[in-house]
C-alpha positions as CSV (number, residue, x, y, z in Angstrom):
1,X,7.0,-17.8,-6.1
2,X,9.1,-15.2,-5.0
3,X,9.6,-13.4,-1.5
4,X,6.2,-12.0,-0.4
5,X,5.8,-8.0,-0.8
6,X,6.2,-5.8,2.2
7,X,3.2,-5.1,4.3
8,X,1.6,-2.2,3.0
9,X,2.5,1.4,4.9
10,X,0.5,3.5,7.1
11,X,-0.5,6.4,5.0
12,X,-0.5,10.1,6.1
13,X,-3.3,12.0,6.9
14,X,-5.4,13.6,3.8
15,X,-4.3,17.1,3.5
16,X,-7.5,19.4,2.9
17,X,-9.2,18.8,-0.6
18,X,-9.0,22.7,-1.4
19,X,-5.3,22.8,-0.4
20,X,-3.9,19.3,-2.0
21,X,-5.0,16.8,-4.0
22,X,-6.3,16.5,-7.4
23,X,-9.9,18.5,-6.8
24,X,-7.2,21.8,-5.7
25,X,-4.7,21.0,-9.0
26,X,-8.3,20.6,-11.5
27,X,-9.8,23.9,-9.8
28,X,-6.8,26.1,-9.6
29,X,-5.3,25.2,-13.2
30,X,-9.0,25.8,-14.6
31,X,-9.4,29.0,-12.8
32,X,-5.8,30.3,-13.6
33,X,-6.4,29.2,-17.6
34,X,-10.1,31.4,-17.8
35,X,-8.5,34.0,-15.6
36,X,-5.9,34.4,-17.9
37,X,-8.6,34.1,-21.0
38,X,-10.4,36.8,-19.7
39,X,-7.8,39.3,-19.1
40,X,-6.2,38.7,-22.3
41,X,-9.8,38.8,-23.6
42,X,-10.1,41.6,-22.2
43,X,-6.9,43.9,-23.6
44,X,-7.4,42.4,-26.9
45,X,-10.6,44.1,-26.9
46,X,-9.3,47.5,-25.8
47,X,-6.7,47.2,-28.6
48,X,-9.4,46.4,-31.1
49,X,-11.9,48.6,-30.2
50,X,-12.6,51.7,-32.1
51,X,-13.8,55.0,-30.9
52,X,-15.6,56.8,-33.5
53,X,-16.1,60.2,-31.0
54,X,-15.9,63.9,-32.1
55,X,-12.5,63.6,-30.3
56,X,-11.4,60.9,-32.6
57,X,-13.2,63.8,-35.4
58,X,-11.1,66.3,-34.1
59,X,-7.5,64.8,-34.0
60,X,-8.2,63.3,-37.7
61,X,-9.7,67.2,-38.6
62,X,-5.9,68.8,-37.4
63,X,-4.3,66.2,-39.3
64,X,-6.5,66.8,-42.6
65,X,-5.8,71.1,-41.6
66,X,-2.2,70.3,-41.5
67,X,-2.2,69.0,-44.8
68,X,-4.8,71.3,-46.4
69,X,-2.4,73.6,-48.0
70,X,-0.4,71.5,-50.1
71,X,-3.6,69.6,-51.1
72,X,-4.6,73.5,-52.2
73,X,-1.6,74.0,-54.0
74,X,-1.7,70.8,-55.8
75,X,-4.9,71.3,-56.8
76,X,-3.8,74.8,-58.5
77,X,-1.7,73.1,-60.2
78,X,1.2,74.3,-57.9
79,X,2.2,70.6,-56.7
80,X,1.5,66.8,-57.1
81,X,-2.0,65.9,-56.0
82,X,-1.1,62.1,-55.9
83,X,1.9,62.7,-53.5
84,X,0.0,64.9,-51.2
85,X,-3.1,62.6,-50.8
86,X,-0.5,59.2,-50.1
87,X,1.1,62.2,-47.4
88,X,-2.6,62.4,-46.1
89,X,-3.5,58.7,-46.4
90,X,-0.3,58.1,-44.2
91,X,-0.8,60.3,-41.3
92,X,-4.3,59.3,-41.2
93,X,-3.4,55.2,-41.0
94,X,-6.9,55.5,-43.2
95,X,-7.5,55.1,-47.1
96,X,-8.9,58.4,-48.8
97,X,-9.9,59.9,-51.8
98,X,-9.8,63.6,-53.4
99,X,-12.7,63.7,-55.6
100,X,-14.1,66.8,-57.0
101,X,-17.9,67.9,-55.7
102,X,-19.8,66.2,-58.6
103,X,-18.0,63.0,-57.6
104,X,-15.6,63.1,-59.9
105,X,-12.4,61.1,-59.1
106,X,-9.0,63.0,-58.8
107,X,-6.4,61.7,-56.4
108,X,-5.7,59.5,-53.6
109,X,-7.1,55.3,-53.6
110,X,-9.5,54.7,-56.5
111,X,-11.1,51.8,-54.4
112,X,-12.3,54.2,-51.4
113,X,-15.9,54.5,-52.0
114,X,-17.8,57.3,-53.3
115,X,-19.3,60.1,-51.1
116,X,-22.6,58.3,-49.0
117,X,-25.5,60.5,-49.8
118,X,-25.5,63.8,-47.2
119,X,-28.6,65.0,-45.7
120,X,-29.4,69.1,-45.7
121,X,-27.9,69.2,-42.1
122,X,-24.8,67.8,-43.0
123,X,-24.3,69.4,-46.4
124,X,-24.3,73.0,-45.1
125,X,-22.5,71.5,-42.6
126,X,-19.8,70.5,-45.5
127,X,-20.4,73.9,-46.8
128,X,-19.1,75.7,-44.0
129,X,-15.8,73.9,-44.1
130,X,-16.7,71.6,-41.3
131,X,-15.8,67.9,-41.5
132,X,-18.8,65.4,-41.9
133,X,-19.2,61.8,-40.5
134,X,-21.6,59.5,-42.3
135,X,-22.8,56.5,-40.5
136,X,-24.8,53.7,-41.4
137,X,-26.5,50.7,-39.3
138,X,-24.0,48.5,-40.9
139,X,-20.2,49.1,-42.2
140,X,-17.6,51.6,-41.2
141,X,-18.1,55.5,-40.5
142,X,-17.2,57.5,-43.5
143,X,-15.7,61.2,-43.6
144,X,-15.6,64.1,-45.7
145,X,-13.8,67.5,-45.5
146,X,-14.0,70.3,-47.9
147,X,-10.8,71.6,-49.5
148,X,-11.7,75.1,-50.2
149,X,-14.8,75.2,-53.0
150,X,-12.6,72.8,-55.4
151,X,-12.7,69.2,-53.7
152,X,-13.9,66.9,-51.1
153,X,-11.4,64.8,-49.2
154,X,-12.9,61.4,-48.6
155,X,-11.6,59.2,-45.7
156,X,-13.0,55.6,-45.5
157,X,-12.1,53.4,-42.6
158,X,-12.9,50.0,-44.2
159,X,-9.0,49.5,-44.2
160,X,-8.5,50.1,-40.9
161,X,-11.5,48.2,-40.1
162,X,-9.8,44.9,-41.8
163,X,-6.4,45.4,-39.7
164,X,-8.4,45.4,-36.9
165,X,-10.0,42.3,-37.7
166,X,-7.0,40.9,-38.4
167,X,-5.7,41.8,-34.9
168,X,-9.0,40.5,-33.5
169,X,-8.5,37.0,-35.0
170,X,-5.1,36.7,-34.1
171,X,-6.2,37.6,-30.4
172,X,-8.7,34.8,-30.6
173,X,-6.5,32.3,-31.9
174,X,-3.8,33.3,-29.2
175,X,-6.3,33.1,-26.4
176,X,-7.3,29.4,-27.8
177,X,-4.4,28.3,-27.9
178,X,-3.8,29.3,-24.4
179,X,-6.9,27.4,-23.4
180,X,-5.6,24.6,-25.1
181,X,-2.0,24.5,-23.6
182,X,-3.8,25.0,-20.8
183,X,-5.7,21.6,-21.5
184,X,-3.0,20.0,-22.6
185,X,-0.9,20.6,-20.1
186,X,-3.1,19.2,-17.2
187,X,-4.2,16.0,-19.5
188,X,-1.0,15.7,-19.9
189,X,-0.2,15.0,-16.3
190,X,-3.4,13.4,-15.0
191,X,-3.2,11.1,-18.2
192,X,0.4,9.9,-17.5
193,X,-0.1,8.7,-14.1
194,X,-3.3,6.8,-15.1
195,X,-1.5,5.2,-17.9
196,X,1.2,3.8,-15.1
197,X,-2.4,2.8,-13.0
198,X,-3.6,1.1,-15.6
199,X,-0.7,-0.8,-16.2
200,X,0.3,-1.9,-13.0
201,X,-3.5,-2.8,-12.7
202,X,-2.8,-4.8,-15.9
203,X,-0.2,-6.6,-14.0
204,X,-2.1,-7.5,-11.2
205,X,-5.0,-9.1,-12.8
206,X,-2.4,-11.3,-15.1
207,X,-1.0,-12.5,-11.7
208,X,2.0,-10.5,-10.9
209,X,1.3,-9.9,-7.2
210,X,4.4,-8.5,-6.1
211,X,4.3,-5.5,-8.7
212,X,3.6,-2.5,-6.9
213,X,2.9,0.9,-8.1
214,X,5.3,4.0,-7.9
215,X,3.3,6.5,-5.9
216,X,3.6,9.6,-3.7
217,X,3.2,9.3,-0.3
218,X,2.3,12.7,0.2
219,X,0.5,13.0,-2.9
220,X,-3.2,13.6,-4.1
221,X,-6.0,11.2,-5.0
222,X,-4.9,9.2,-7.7
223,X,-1.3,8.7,-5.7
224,X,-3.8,7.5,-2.6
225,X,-5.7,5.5,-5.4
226,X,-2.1,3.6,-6.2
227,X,-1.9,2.9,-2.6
228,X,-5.0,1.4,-2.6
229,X,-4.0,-0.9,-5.8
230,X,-1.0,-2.0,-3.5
231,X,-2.4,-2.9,-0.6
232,X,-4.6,-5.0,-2.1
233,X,-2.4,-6.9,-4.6
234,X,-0.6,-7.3,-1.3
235,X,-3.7,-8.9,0.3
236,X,-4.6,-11.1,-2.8
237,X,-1.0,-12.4,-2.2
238,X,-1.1,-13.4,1.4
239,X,-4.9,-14.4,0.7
240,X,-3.3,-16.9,-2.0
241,X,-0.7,-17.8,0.0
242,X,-2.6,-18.8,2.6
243,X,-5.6,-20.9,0.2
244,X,-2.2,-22.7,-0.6
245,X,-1.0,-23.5,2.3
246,X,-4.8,-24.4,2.8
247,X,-5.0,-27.2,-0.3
248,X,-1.6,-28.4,1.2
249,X,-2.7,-29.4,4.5
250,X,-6.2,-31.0,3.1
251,X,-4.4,-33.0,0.5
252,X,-2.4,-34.7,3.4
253,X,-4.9,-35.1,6.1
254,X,-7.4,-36.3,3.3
255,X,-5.4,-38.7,1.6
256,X,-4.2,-40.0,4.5
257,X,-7.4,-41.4,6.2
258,X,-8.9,-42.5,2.6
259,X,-6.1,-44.6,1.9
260,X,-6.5,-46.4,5.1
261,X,-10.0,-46.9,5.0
262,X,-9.5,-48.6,1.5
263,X,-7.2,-50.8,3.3
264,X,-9.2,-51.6,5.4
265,X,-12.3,-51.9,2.5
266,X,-10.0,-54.7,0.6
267,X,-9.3,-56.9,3.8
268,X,-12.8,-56.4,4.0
269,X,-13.4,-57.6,0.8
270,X,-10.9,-60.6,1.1
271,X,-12.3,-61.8,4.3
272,X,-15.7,-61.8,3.0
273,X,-15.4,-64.0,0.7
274,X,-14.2,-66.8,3.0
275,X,-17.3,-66.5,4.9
276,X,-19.6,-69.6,4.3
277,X,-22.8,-69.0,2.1
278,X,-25.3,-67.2,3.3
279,X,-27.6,-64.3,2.5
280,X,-26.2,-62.0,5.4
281,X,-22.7,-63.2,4.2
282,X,-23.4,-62.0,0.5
283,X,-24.6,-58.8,1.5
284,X,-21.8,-58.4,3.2
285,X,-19.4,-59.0,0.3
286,X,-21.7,-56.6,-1.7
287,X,-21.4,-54.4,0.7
288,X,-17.7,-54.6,0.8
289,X,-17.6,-54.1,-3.1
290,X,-19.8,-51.1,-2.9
291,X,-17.5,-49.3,0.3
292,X,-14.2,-49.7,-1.9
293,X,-16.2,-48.7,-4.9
294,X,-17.4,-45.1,-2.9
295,X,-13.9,-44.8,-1.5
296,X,-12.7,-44.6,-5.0
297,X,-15.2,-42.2,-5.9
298,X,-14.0,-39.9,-2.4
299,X,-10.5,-40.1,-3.5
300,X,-11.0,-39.2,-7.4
301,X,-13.7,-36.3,-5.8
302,X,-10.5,-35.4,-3.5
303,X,-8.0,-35.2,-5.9
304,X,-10.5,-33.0,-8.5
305,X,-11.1,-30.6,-5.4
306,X,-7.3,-30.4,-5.1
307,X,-6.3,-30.1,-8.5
308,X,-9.3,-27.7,-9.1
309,X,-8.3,-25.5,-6.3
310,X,-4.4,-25.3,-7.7
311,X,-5.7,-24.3,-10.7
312,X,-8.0,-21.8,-9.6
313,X,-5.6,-20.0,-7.1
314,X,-2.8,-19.7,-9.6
315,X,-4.7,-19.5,-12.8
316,X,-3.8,-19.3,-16.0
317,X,-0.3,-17.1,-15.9
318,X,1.4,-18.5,-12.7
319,X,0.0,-22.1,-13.3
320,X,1.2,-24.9,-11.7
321,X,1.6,-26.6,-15.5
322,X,5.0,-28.8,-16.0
323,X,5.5,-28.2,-19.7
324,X,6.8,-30.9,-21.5
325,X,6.9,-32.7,-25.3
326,X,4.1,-34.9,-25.9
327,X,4.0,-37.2,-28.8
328,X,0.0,-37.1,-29.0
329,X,0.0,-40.4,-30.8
330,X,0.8,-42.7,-27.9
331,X,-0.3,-40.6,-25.5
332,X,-3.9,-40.5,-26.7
333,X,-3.6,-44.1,-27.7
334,X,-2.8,-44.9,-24.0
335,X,-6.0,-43.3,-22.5
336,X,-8.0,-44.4,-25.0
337,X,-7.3,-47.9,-24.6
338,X,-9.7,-48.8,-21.5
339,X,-12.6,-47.1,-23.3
340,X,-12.6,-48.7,-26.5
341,X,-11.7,-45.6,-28.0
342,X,-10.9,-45.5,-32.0
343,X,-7.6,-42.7,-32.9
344,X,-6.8,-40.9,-36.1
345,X,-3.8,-38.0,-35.8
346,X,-3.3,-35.7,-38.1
347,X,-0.1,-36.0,-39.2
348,X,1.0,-38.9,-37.2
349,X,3.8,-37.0,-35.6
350,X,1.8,-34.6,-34.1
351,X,2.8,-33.7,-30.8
352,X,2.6,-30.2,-28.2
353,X,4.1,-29.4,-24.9
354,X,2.0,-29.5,-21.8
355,X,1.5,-31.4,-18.5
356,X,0.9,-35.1,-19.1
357,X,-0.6,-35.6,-16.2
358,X,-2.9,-33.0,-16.6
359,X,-3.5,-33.3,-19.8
360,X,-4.4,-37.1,-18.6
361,X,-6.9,-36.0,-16.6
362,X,-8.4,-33.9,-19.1
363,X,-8.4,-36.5,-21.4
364,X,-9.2,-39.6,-19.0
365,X,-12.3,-37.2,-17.8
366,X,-13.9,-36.9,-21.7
367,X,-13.6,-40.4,-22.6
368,X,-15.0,-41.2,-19.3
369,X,-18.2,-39.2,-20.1
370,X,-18.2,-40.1,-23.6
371,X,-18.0,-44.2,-22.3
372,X,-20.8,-43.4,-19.8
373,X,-23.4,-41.9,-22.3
374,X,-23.0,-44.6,-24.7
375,X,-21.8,-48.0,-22.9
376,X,-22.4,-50.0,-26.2
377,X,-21.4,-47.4,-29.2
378,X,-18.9,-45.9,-30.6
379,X,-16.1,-43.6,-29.0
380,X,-14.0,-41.8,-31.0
381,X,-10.8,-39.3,-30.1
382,X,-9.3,-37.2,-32.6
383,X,-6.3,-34.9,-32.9
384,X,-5.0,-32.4,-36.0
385,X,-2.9,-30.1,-35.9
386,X,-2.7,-26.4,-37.6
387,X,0.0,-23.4,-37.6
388,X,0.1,-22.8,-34.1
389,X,-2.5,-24.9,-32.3
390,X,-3.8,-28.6,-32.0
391,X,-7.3,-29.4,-31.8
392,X,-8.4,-32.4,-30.3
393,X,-12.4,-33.9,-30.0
394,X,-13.6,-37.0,-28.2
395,X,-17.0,-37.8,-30.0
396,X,-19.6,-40.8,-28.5
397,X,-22.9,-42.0,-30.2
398,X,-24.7,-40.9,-26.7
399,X,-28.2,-38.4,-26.4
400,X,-25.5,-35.3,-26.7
401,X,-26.0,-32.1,-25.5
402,X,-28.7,-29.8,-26.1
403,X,-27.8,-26.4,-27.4
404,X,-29.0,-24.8,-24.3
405,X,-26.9,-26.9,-21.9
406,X,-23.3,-26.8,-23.7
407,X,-22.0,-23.7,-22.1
408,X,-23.6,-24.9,-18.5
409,X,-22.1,-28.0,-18.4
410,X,-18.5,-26.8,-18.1
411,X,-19.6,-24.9,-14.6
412,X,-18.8,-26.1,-11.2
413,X,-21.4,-28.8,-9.7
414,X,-23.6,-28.4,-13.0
415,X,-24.9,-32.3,-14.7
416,X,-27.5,-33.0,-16.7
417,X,-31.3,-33.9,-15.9
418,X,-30.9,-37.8,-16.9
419,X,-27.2,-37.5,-15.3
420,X,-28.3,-36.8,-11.3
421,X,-28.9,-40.4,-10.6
422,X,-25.9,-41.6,-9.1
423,X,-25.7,-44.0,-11.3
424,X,-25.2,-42.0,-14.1
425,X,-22.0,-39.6,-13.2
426,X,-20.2,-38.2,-10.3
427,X,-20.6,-34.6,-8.5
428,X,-20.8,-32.5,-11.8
429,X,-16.7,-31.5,-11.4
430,X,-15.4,-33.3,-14.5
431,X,-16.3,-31.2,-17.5
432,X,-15.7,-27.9,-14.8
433,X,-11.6,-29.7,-13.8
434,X,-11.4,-30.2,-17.7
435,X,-12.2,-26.6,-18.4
436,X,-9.5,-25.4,-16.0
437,X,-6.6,-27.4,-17.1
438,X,-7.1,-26.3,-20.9
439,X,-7.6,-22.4,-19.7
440,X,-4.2,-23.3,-17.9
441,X,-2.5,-24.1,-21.1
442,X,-3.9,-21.3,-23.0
443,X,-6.4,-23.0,-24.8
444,X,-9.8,-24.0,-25.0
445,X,-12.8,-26.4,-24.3
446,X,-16.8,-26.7,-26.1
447,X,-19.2,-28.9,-27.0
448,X,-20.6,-29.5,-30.0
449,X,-23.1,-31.7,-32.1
450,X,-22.0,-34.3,-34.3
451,X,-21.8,-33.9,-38.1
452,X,-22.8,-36.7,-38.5
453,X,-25.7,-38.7,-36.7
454,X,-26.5,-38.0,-32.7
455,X,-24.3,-37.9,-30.2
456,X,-21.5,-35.2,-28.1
457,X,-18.5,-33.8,-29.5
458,X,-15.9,-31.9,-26.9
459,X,-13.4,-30.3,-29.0
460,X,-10.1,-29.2,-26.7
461,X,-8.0,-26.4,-28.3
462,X,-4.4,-26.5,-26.7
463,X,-1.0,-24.2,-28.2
464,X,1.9,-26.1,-29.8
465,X,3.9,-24.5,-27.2
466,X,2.2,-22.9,-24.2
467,X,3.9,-19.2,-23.0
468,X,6.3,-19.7,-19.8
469,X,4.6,-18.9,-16.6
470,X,5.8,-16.3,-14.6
471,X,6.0,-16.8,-11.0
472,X,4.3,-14.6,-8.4
């Protein structure tokens, strides 16, 4: 375990929400980004926009005057009619047409549409050499000016209309993507501080205490939030520091006083057997045989209490596990001995690296349970081995394990109904101690029905090679 982490630091006063902090850095980028929308909005708009007034009449009515005489003289014959409408056409910025009064097409852009049909205001109108605008509910304004009594000039803003749409769609896309930067921009930065959050939370929960988050002292809420995430993997450090220290101190005073008092159970039990017969003096050797039998059971609860709590406070990435080569062969063969306990490995060389004296008590603790449901049957342990895992099972001919029960019975305290004499079993830790030390390798404990005929199967998945624990 390495040097504990520095107490955690008095933090500053919160500055004002409006004035610092992450509320004041979402508000203010927000407001800045539509500000900036609606302005921009705004002027492309006023660029777009277009004012069909008599002023806008007028200016285009000088322009058409201006250019009146050499539309004349071409169309005397005096000039080129073709040149003098594209002269027209440019100084407009519109598309237009010289057409002759019955419609008749004679210079200028073929595709500008023919003359709308005028009502009796505006053809006098015409017919006094004024310029006429034709509107409709839908489209662009159309004009028409007389030149002299021998053609109409037509001037259709349809082409303007389209570059204006252009201009209008490439403002939109501009303020989008400003909207977007925007967006992306302050993602960006709230997203890349979560990520390291996340990650330092990440290695917290796999054990790594002393990691401690890079944060701002001075900074906003996710910076106090970092903080936060320090000063409690700080606390979860002394906390399991301390529950350490704890177990430490229980495993000597407890061990201590048990061992005596089985002493003292086996001279007991030796001098009650030179007592002369008599019914007081049998139940006193009885008596004596039961004591040291209960002492065993208070040492093996002990040590399961112990062992459970070591596991528990260090779990499964800063274990206490000594990992070392076991040939599973004569290792099974060894604790399945007492029990009666028939082997088949698969290959006979199988082995995988773990604690063997956890892995003992793992073991010692199925075969145990599997002897006790079924004191005259069969018992049988197993062991085959795959790419990168070994599965063991330790099998009895006992009542097994209803369906409903299998996932209970690895918890803390839990037995059976027909298990709570105290005759049948101990305080319901055995399955829950076997549990932890296979989580602490890596691997995994369930039970199972048979395949064939009643009884319990507990199948133990352990890794070849268990991953090195890192150290808190």
């Amino acid at each position: 375990m390495s040097d504990p982490a520095p107490a955690p630091r008095a933090r500053p006063p919160a500055q004002p929400r409006w004035r610092r902090g992450l509320f004041g850095r979402v508000f203010f980028t927000f407001f800045a980004a539509v500000l900036a929308f609606v302005t921009l909005a705004s002027i492309v708009l006023f660029a777009t926009a277009e004012r069909h007034d008599a002023g806008w009449v007028e200016a285009a009515d000088a322009v058409v005057e201006a250019h009146k005489p050499a539309l004349l003289a071409a169309l005397a014959g005096e000039g080129d009619l073709e040149a003098a409408a594209g002269a027209l056409a440019g100084a407009l910025e519109l598309r237009v047409a010289v057409r002759s009064p019955d419609g008749a097409h004679l210079a200028g852009d073929p595709a500008t549409p023919p003359l709308r049909p005028l009502r009796p205001r505006q053809r006098s109108r015409l017919e006094r050499g004024a310029p006429v605008m034709l509107r409709e509910k839908s489209g662009e304004p159309q004009l028409a000016f007389p030149i002299g009594d021998r053609a109409i000039l037509i001037a259709d803003t349809g082409d303007h209309a389209s570059r204006r749409m252009r201009t209008l769609v490439l403002g939109v896309v501009g303020l989008v993507g400003l909207l977007g930067a925007s967006a992306w921009l302050l993602a960006r930065s709230l997203t890349r501080r979560l990520a390291l959050l996340e990650d330092g939370a990440a290695r917290i929960a796999r054990g790594e205490l002393g990691h401690r988050v890079q944060v701002d002292p001075r900074g906003d809420e996710i910076d106090r939030l970092g903080q936060e995430m320090n000063d409690m993997a700080y606390q979860l450090g002394e906390l399991i520091r301390g529950q350490r220290s704890l177990l430490t101190n229980v495993s000597h005073e407890l061990k201590t006083p048990i061992a005596r008092l089985r002493v003292l159970a086996e001279l007991l039990t030796e001098r009650a057997e030179t007592l002369p017969d008599h019914p007081a003096s049998a139940r006193i050797r009885k008596g004596a045989v039961e004591l040291e039998q209960d002492l065993g059971e208070l040492a093996t609860l002990v040590q399961d209490l112990l062992t459970s709590g070591r596991l528990e406070l260090s779990g499964p990435h800063a274990s206490p596990v000594q990992r070392t080569p076991i040939d599973l062969a004569p290792f099974l063969g060894r604790l399945g001995a007492p029990f009666a306990a028939e082997l088949e490995v698969t290959p006979p060389g199988l082995s995988l690296t773990g604690d063997p004296l956890l892995l003992d008590r793992l073991f010692t603790n199925l075969l145990s349970n599997a002897r006790r449901a079924c004191p005259q049957g069969h018992v049988w342990i197993t062991a085959s081995g795959a790419a990168t895992d070994v599965t063991i099972a330790v099998e009895d001919e006992g009542p097994g394990i209803p369906p409903a029960e299998r996932a209970r019975v690895f918890e803390a305290f839990y037995r059976l109904d027909d298990a709570r004499a105290r005759d049948h079993g101990g305080a319901g830790l055995g399955l829950y101690l076997c549990a932890q030390i296979a989580r602490a390798h890596g691997g995994t404990i369930a039970a199972e029905s048979r395949e064939q005929g009643p009884g319990a199967r507990l199948v133990v998945r352990l890794p070849l090679a268990g991953p090195p624990a890192p150290v808190l």
